[in-house]
C-alpha positions as CSV (number, residue, x, y, z in Angstrom):
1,X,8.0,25.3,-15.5
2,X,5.5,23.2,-17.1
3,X,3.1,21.0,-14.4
4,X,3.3,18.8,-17.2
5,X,4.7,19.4,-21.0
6,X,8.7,19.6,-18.6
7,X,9.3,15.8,-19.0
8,X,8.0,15.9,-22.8
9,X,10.1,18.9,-23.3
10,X,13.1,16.6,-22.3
11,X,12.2,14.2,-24.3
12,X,11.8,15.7,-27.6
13,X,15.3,16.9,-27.0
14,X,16.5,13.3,-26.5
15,X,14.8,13.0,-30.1
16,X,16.4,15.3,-31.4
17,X,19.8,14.0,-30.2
18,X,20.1,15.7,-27.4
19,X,21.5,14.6,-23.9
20,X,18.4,16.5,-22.4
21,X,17.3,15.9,-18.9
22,X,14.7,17.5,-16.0
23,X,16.1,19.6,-13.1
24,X,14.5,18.3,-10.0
25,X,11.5,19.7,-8.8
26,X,12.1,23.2,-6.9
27,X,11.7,22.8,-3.4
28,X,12.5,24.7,0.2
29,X,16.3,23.5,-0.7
30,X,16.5,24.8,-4.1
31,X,15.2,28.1,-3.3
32,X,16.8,28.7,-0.5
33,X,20.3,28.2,-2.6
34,X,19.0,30.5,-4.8
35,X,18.3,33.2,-2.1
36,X,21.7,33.1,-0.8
37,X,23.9,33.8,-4.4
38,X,21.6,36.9,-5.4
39,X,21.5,40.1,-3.6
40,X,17.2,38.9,-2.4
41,X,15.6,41.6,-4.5
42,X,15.6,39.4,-7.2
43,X,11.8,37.8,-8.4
44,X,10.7,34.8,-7.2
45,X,11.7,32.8,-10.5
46,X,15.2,33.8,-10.7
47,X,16.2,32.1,-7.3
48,X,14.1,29.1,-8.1
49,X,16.0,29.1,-11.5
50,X,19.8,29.2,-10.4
51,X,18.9,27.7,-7.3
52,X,17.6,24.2,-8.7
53,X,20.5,24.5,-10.8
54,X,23.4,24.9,-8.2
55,X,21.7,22.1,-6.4
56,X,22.1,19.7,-9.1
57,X,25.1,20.7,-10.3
58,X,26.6,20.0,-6.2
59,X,24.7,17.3,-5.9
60,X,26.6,15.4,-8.8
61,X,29.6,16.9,-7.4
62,X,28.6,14.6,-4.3
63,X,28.1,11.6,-6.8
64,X,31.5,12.1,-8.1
65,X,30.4,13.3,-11.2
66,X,31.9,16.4,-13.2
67,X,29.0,19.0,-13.8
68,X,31.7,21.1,-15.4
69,X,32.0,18.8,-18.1
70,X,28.5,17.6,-18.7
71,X,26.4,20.2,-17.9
72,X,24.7,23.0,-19.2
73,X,21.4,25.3,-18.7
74,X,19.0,25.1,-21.1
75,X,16.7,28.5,-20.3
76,X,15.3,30.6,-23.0
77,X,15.4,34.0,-23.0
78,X,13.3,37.3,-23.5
79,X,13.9,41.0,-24.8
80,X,11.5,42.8,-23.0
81,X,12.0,45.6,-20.6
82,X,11.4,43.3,-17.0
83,X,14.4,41.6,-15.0
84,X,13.7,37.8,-17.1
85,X,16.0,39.3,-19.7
86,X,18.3,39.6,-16.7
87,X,18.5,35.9,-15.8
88,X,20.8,34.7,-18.3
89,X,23.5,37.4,-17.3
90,X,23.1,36.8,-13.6
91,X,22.9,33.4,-13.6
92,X,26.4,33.4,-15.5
93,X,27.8,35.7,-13.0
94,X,26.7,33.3,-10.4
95,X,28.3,30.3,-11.7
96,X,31.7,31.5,-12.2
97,X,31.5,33.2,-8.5
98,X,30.9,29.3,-7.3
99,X,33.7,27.9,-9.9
100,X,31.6,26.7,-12.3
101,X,33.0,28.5,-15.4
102,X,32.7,26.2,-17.7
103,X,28.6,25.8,-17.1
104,X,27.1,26.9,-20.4
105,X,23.6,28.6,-20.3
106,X,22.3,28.2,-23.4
107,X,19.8,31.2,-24.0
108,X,18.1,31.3,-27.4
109,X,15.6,34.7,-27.5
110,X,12.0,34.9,-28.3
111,X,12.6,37.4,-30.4
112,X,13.3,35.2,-33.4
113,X,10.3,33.4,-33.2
114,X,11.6,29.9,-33.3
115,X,14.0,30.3,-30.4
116,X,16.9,30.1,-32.9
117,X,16.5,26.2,-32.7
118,X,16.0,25.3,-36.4
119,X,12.7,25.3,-38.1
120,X,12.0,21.7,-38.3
121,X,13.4,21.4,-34.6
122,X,11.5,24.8,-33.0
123,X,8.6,23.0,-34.9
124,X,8.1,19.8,-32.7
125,X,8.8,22.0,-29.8
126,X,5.8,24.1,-29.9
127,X,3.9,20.9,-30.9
128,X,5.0,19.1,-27.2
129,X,4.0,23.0,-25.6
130,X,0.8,22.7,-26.9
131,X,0.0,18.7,-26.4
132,X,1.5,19.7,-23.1
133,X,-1.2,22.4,-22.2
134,X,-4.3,20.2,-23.7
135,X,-3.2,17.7,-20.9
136,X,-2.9,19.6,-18.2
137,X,-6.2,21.2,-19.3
138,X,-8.0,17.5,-19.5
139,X,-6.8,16.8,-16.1
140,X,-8.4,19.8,-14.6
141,X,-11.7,19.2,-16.5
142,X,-12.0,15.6,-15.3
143,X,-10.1,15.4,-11.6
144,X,-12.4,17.6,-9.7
145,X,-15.4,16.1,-10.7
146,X,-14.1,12.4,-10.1
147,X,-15.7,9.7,-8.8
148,X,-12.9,7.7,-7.4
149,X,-10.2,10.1,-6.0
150,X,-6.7,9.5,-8.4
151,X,-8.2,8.3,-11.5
152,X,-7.4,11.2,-13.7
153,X,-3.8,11.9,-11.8
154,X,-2.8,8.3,-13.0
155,X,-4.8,8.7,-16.7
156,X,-2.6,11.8,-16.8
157,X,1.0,10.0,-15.8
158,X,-0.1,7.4,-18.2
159,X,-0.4,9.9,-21.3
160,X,2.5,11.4,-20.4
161,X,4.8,8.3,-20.0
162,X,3.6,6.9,-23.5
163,X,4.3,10.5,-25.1
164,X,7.8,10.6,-23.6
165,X,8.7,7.2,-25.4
166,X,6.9,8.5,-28.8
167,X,9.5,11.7,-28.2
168,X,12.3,9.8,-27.7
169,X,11.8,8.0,-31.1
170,X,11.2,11.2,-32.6
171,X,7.8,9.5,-34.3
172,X,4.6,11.4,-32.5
173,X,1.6,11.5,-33.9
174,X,-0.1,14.4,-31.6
175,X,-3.7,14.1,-33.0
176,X,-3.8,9.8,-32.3
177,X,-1.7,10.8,-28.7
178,X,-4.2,12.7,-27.9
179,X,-7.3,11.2,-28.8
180,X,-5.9,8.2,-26.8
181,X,-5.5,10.5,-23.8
182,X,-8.9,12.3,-24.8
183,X,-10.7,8.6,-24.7
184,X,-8.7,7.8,-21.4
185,X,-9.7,11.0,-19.4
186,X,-13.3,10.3,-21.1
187,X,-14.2,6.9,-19.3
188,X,-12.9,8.2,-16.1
189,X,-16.6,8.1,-13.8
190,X,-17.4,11.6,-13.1
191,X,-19.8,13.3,-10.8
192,X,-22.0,16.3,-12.5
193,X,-22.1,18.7,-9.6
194,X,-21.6,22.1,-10.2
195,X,-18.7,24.1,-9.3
196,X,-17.1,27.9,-9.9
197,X,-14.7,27.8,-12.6
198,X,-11.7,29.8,-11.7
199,X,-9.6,31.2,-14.6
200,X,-5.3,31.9,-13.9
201,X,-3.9,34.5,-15.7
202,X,-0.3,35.9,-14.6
203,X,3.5,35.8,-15.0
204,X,3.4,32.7,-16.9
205,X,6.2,31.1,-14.4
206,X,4.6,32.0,-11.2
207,X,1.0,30.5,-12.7
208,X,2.8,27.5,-14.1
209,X,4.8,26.3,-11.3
210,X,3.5,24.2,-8.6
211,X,5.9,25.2,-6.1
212,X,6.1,28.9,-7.3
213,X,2.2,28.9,-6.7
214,X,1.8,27.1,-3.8
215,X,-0.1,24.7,-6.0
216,X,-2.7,26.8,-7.4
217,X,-4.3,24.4,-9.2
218,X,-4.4,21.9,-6.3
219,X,-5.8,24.4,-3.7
220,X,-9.0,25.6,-6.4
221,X,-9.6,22.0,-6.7
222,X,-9.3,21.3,-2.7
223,X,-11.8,24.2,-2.3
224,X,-14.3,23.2,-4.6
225,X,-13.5,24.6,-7.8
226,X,-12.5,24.0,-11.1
227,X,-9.2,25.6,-12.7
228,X,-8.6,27.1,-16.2
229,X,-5.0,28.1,-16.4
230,X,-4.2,29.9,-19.6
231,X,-1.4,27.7,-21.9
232,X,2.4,28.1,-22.4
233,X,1.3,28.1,-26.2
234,X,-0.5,31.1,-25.6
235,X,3.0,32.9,-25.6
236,X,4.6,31.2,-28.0
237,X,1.8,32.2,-30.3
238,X,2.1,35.6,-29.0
239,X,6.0,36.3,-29.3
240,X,5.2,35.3,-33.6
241,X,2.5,37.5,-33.8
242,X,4.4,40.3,-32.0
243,X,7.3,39.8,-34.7
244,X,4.4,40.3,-37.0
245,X,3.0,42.8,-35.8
246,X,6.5,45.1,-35.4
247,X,7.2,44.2,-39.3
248,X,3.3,45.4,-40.6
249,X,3.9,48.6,-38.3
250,X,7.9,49.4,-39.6
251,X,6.9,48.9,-43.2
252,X,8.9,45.9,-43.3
253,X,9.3,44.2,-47.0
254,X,6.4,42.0,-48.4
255,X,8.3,38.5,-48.1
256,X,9.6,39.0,-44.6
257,X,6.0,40.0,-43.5
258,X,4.4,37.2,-45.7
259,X,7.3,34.7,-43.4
260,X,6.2,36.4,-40.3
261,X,2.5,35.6,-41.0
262,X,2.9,32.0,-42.1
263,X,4.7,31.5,-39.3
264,X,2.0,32.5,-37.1
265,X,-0.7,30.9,-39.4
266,X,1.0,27.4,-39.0
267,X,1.6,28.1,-35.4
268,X,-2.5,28.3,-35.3
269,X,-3.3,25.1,-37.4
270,X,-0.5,23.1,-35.2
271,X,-2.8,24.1,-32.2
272,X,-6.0,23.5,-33.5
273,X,-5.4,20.4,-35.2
274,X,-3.9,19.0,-31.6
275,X,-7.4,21.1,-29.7
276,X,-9.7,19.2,-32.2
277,X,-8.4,15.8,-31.2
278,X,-9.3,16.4,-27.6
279,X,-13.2,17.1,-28.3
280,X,-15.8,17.1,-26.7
281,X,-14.2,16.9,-23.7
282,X,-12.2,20.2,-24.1
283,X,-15.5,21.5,-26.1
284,X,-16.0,23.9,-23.8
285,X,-12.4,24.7,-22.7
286,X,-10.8,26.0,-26.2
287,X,-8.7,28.9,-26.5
288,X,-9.4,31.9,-28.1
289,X,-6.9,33.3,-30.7
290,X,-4.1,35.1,-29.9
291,X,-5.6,37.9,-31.8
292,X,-8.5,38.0,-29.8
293,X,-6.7,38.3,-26.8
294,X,-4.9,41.3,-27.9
295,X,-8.0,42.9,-29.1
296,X,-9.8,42.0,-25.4
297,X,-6.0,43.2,-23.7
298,X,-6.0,46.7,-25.9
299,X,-8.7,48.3,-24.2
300,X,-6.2,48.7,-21.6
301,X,-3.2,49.2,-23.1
302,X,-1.9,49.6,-26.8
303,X,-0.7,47.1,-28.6
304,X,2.9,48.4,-28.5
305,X,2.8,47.6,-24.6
306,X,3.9,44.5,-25.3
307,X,4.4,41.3,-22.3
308,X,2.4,39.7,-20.0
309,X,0.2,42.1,-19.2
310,X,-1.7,42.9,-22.3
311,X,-2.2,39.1,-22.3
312,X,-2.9,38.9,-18.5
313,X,-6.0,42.0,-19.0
314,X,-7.1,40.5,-22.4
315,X,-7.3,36.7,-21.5
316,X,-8.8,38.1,-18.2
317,X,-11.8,39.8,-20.1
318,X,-12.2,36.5,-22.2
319,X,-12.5,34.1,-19.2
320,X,-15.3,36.2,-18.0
321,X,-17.1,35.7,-21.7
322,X,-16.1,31.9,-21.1
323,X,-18.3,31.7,-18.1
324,X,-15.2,31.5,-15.6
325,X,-16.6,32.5,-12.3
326,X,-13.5,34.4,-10.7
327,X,-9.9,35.6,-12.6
328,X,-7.3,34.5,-10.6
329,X,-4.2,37.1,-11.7
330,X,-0.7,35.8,-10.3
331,X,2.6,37.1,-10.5
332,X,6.2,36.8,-8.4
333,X,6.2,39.9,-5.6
334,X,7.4,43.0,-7.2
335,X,7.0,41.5,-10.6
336,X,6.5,44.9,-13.1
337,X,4.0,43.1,-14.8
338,X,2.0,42.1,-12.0
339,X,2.0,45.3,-10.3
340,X,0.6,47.2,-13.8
341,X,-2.2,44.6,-14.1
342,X,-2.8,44.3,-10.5
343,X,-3.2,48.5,-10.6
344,X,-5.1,48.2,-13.6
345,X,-8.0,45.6,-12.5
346,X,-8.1,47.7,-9.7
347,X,-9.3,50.7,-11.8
348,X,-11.0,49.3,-14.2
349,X,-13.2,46.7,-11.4
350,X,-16.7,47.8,-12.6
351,X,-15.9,46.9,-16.2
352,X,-15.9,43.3,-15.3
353,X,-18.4,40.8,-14.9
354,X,-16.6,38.9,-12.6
355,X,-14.2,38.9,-9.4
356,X,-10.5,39.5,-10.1
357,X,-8.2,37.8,-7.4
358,X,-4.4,39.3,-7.6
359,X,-2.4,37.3,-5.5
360,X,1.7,37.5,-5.5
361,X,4.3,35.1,-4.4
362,X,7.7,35.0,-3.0
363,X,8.1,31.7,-1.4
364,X,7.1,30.9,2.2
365,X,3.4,30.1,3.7
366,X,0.6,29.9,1.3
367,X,-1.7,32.9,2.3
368,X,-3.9,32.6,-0.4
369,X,-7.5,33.8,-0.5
370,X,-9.2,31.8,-2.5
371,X,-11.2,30.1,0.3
372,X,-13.2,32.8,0.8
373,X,-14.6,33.7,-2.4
374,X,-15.3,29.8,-3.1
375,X,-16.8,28.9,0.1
376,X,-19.2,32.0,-0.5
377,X,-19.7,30.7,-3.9
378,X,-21.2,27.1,-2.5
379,X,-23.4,29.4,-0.3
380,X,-24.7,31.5,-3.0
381,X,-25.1,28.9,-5.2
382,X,-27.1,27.1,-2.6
383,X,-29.5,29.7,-2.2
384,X,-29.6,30.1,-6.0
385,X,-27.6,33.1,-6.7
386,X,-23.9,32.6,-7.3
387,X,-21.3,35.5,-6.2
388,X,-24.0,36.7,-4.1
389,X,-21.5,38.3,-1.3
390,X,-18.8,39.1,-4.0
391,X,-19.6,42.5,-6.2
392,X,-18.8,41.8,-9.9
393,X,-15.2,43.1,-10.4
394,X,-14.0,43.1,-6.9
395,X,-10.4,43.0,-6.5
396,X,-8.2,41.7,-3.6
């Protein structure tokens, strides 16, 4: 679901030995497959899921190939309480109805912490998440303030096709990959103009996916702005300190905590060590600790409300600190998550310093918003006061 970390993803599989390969990008097609195996109550991502996958799988059929004998789903998994945990189930219903029983979906859980893919393995995984999201996030700093239109696209496909072949050989040193991208993206011309920073929060699908989104990213960056989407590796992060943070509150035994917190604690250094390598051009960008976004996320719900949310309302609060401009808060129509937060900026509008945007998706015609608040932006910052038509906290 990655913008850009999918094709690395693949390729530290290959690394690892691994006959790993990328579904095509979702499109009208894919969904629309989707749409027609599932009952259509389903959220967005689960059509676009299943859907891409049936199209591949028939369009080898077409080939001649055998996608009952070479094939399989890699999709990881969840334990919380909305429909994701679902997928897995469904989508295996779903391929037997179409005669494609012997179409493994390989599943591994968050709840272990690694994914259940081997220490040294789930290790280099999170490492291509979170080279992956520093990317993506030097992209968006440099592309909408380029000089010559396509400089930072191609800077960007250059990083990513050198770190593909460094995964392949299973011999990546993030820290030197990403300086080299870091001095790339840095020589790029720019243009210092100003424009409102605009930070995505959300299901972490629906904000990642450029279909799912309508390209989000592309459509700030048409209108003006400048987007800060918050990282896969913020979950991954997350889902270790959750398994902390059960263990500390069930009295768990010393060792098992003590393995809960390294695990998190290395999970930190991995990320910082890859951060530091992109500076200063990300100097301004860093993420704030997982901790900290819990903290920011509790005033609105307990820690023990555990998901998406508390991360959506807590990284929310922290992109207002950051100086975003306006909280963009995504999520698939009907999505449980996105109709808690969506209810909860509502209520809690005046505690924000900033406007909060909720905008849900279920495929079909872009009817996003955004144009308003960032055309009023250039007006107000024209006349010197930014947001000047929008109310701090305003909702839509």
């Amino acid at each position: 679901m990655h913008p850009v970390g999918n094709a690395l993803f693949a390729a530290m599989f290959r690394g690892h030995g691994f006959d790993a390969r990328l579904l095509p990008p979702e499109d009208d097609q894919a969904y629309a497959i989707g749409k027609r195996t599932m009952r259509g109550a389903e959220c967005l991502p689960c059509p676009l899921v299943i859907g891409s996958l049936v199209k591949q799988l028939q369009e080898q059929e077409r080939d001649g190939g055998d996608p009952r004998a070479a094939a399989a789903l890699f999709m990881p998994a969840s334990t919380g309480p909305c429909r994701f945990g679902q997928y897995g189930p469904l989508g295996r219903l779903i391929l037997d109805r179409l005669g494609y029983q012997d179409v493994p979906i390989l599943a591994p859980s968050q709840k272990t912490g690694g994914f259940e893919m081997g220490t040294s393995f789930g290790h280099s995984l999170f490492a291509t998440i979170v080279a992956s999201d520093v990317l993506l996030k030097m992209g968006c700093r440099v592309r909408p303030y380029e000089q010559t239109a396509g400089d930072a696209e191609q800077a960007l496909d250059a990083s990513v096709r050198r770190l593909e072949r460094a995964c392949e050989a299973g011999e990546v040193d993030w820290r030197q990959e990403i300086a080299l991208a870091m001095r790339d993206f840095s020589r790029i011309p720019r243009r210092q103009r100003p424009r409102p920073l605009v930070g995505i929060v959300g299901e972490i699908y629906v904000r990642c996916n450029r279909y799912a989104n309508c390209d989000l990213i592309g459509t700030v960056e048409r209108l003006g702005g400048e987007a800060w989407l918050a990282p896969i590796g913020e979950w991954i992060e997350y889902c270790a300190w959750v398994n902390s943070y059960r263990a500390r509150m069930a009295g768990t035994g010393a060792m098992r905590r003590l393995g809960l917190s390294l695990t998190l604690k290395y999970m930190q250094r991995t990320a910082h060590r890859i951060y530091q390598s992109a500076l200063p051009l990300l100097r301004d960008r860093l993420e704030p600790a997982v901790e900290a976004v819990v903290d920011a996320g509790s005033r609105f719900v307990p820690p023990e409300f555990e998901g998406e949310g508390l991360l959506t309302l807590g990284r929310a609060v922290l992109f207002a600190r950051q100086g975003a401009d306006l909280v963009v808060n995504c999520a698939p129509f009907n999505c449980m998550h996105g109709n808690i937060t969506t209810a909860l900026f509502e209520g809690a509008r005046d505690t924000f310093d900033v406007p909060v945007v909720n905008l849900f998706y279920d495929g079909g015609e872009d009817k996003n918003p955004l144009a308003t608040f960032l055309s009023e932006w250039q007006v107000g910052r024209s006349v010197g006061h930014a947001n000047a038509s929008v109310p701090p906290g305003r909702t839509k």
